[in-house]
N, C-alpha and C positions, 0 to 999 in steps of 0.2 A: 504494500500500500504506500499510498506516493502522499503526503499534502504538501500544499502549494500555498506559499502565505506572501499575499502582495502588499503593497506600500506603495505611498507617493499618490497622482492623483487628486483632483478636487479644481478647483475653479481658478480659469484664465481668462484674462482678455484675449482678442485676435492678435495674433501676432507675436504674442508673448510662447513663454514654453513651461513643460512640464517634464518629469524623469518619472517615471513606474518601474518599481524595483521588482522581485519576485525570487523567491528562496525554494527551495524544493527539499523535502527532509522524509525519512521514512526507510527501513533496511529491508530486504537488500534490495536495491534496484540501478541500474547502469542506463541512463537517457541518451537516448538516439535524437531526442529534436526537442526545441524548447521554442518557443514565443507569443506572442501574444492576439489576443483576437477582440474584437469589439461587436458591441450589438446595440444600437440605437432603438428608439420606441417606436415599432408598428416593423421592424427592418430583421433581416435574418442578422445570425450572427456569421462575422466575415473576419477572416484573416486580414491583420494588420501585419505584422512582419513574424519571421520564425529565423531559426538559425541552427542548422544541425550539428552533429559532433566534430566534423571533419570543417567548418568552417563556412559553407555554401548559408548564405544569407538570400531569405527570397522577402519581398515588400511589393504589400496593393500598390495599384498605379496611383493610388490618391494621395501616398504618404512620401513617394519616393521625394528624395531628393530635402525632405522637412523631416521626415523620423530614421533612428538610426538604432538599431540593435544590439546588443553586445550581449558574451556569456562569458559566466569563469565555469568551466568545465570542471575545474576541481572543487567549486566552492556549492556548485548546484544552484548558482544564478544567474536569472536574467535578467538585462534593463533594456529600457524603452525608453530614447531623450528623445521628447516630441517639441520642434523648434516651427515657429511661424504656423502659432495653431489657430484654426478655422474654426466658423461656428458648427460646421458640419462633421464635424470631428470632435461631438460632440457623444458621446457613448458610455456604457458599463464597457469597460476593459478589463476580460481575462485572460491568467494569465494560464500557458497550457505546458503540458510537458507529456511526452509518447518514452516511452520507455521499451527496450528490447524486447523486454518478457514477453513474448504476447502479442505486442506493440499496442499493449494498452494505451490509452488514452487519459492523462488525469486535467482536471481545471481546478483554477483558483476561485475564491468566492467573487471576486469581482470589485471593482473600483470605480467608481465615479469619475469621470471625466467632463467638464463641463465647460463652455467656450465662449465668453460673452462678443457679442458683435460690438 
């Protein structure tokens, strides 16, 4: 069993930025992909960026080039520094992790993101 406990999050003006942290803890388990995903109200939930073991980083068309992903593989974290945030980028942000076993699926409870125009 995997939990996932995020930070960071909460309310920006446009243009401003946010960091989403996220911790992964639980024995034994060895992650193959970690990143983060968001879901707005009435909206599916969508991949914002992920970043697997070996380094391959993939990001929505809507973030590239404004969010940026990082992991410490050894530490079982991942962050999300969201720069020149939009009101539309405005969501519950979780945070996610796939793990070998299985290729289980675990999420985090979720984060508030909020974007004022």
């Amino acid at each position: 069993q995997v939990q996932l406990v995020e930070s960071g999050g909460g309310l920006a003006q446009a243009g401003g930025s946010l960091r989403l942290s996220c911790a992964a803890s639980g024995s034994p388990f060895r992650i193959q992909a970690m990143g983060w995903y968001r879901q707005a109200p009435g909206k599916q939930r969508e991949l914002v960026a992920s970043h697997n073991s070996i380094g391959v980083t993939d990001y929505a068309d809507s973030v590239k080039g404004r969010f940026t992903i990082s992991r410490d593989n050894a530490k079982n974290t991942v962050n999300l520094e969201m720069n020149n945030l939009k009101p539309e980028d405005t969501a519950v942000y979780y945070c996610h992790a796939r793990v070998y076993t299985g290729y289980m699926n675990y999420w985090g409870q979720g984060t508030q993101v909020t974007v004022s125009s």
